[in-house]
N, C-alpha and C positions, 0 to 999 in steps of 0.2 A: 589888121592882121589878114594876110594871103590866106583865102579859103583854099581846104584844101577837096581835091576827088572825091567823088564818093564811087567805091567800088562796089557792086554787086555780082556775083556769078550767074550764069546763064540758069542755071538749074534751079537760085535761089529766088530768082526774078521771076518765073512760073510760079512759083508755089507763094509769093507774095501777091503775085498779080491774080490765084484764085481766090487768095484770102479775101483781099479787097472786091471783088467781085463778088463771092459771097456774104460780105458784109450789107455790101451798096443790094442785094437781092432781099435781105433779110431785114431793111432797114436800121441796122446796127452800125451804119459806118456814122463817122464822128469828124471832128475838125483835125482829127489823131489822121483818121483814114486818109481824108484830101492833104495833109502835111506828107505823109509817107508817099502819095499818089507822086505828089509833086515832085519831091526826092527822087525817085524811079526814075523819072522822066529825065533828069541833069544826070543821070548815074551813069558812068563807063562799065557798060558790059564786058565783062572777061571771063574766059573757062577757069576755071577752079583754080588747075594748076597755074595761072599767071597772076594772082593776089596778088601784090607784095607783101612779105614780112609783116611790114608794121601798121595792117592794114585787119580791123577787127569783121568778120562774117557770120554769119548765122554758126553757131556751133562751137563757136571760139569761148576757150574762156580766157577770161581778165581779172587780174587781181588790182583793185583801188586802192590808192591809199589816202586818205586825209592828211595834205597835208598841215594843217593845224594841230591834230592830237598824235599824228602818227598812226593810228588804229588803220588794217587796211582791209577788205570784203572781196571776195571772191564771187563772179558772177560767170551766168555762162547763156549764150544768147544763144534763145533757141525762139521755135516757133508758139504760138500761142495750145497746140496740142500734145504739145510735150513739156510743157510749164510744168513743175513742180515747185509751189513756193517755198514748201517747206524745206 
């Protein structure tokens, strides 16, 4: 299977890169932190406005669906200090 981009925006790339940063300072980063580090690093920087469409970013939400039972989950990708699980 063709991998595909990963996009990032300019604005979402700061605000990932202090998280990580504060992590690796606080001794809280993980094999999570160096996976995402790594990720960054391959990522096509673009301004906001040139996402494409079908391209998920911080702030997006997504509806799942299983496909096995049909059931489907609505999620919405945010930063770690905006998480609401419930």
């Amino acid at each position: 299977m063709k991998q595909r981009p990963i996009f990032v925006t300019k604005s979402d790339l700061q605000r990932l890169k202090v998280l990580l940063a504060q992590q690796r300072a606080t001794s809280k980063a993980s094999k999570y932190s160096a996976k995402l580090q790594a990720e960054l690093e391959k990522a096509v920087v673009v301004e906001s406005k040139e996402v494409p469409a079908d391209v998920v970013t911080m702030r997006s939400t997504v509806e799942l669906a299983d496909l096995d039972t049909g059931n489907t989950e609505v999620y919405t990708l945010v930063f770690p200090e905006e998480a609401d699980v419930a």
